[in-house]
matplotlib code that plots the C-alpha trace (Angstrom):
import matplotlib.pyplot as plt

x = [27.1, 30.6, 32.4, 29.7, 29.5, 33.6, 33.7, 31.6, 33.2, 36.5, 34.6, 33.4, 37.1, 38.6, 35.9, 36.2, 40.2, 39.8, 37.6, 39.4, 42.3, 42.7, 42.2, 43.1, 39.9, 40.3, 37.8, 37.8, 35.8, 35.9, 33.8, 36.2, 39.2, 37.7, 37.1, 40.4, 42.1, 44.2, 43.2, 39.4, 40.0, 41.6, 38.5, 35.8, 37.9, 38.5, 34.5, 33.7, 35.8, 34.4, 30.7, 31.4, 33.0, 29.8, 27.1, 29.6, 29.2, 25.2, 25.4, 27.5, 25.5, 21.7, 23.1, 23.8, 20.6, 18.6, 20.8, 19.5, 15.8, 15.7, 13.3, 15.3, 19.2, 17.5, 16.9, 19.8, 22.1, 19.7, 20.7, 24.2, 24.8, 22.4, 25.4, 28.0, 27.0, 25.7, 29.3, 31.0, 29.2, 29.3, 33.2, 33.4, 31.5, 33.8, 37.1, 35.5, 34.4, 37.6, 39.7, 37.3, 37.8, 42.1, 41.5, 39.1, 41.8, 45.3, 43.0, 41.6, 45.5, 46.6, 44.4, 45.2, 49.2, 48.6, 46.8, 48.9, 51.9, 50.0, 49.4, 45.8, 43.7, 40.7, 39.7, 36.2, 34.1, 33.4, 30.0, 28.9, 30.3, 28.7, 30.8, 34.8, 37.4, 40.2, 39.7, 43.1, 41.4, 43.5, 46.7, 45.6, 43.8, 47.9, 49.2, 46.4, 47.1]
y = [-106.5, -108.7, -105.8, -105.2, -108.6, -108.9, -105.3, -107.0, -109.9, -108.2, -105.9, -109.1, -110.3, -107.2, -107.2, -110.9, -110.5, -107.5, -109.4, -112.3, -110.2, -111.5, -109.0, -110.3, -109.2, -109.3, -109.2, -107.4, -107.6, -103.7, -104.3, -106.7, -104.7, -101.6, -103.9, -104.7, -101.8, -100.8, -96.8, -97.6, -99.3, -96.2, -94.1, -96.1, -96.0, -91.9, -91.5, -93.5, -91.5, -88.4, -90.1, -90.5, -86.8, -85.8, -87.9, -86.7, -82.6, -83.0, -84.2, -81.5, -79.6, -80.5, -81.0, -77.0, -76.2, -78.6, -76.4, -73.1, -71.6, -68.7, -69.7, -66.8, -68.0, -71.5, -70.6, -68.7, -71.8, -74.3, -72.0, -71.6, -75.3, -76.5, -74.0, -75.2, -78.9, -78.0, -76.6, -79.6, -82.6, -80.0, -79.8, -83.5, -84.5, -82.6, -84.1, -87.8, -87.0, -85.7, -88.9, -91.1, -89.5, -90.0, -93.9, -94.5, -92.5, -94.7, -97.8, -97.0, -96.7, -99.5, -101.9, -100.4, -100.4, -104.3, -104.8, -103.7, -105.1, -108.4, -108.0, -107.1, -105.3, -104.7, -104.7, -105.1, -104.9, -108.8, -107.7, -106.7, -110.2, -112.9, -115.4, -114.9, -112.9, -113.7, -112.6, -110.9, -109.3, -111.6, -110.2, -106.2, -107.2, -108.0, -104.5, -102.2, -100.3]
z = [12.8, 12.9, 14.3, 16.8, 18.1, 18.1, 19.9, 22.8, 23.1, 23.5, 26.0, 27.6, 27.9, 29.4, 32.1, 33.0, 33.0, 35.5, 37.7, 37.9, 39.7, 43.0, 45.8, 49.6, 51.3, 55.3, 58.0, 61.3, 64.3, 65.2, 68.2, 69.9, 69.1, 70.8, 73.7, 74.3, 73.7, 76.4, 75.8, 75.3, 79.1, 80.5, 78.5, 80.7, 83.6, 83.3, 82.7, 85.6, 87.7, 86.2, 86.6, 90.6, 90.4, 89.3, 91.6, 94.2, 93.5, 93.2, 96.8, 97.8, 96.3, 97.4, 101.3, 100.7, 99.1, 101.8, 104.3, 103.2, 104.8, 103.1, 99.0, 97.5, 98.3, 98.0, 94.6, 93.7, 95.0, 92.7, 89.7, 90.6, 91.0, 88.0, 85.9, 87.2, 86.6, 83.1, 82.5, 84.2, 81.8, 78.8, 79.3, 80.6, 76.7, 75.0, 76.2, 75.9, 72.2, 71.5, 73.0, 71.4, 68.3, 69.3, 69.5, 66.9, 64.6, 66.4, 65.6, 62.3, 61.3, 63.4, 61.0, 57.7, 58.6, 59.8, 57.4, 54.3, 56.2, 56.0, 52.1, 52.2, 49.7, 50.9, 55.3, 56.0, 59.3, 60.3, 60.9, 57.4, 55.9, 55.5, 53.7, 53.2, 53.4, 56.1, 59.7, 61.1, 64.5, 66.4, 64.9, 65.0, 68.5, 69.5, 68.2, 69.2, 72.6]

ax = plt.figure().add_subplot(projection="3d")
ax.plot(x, y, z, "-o")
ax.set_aspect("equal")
plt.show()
């Protein structure tokens, strides 16, 4: 019973002495950092000019179809036009979900290489914390592009 009562209270002391290890625990407001990244900027300003692109071709496109009297070329330029559009936003999705992907990845790294530069253990999005842990978005915010 001695031995069992020793072997926990050695067990006790291991676990207490491993908690009490003192991890640097940062916090990082992902939401402004994306915001004032200089290649999420150029992201929005690239689907905004695809956007107008777009609204610009459907014009085009009904003023052609509104032209035409005949219900069977009518028809034929609805279809060729609802393709072509389907192709242009299908391509257009692709490339944005492949350059988000490129700036979540250059940012993801950004914070862990600050971070770890900065001494930290542990990075966690500011909005999951409640209490603690040291806020460095100012100082990744300054290095992201």
């Amino acid at each position: 019973m001695i031995k069992k009562i020793l072997s926990i209270a050695v067990l006790m002391s291991l676990c207490l002495s491993v908690s009490a290890k003192s991890d640097k625990v940062a916090i990082v407001d992902v939401q402004e950092i994306v915001n004032k990244s200089a290649q999420v900027q150029e992201l929005k300003k690239e689907q905004d000019a695809k956007r107008q692109e777009i609204a610009e071709f459907i014009n085009k496109a009904q003023e052609e179809i509104n032209k035409q009297t005949d219900e069977t070329k009518k028809q034929e330029l609805i279809n060729k036009y609802d393709k072509e559009l389907a192709a242009k936003r299908e391509a257009d999705i692709k490339e944005y979900s492949k350059k988000l992907a490129e700036i979540d990845k250059s940012i993801s790294n950004t914070v862990v290489t600050q971070a770890k530069a900065m001494g930290y253990d542990l990075v966690l999005a500011k909005s999951i914390v409640l209490y603690g842990g040291t806020d460095i978005t100012e100082a990744i915010s300054k290095v992201v592009k």
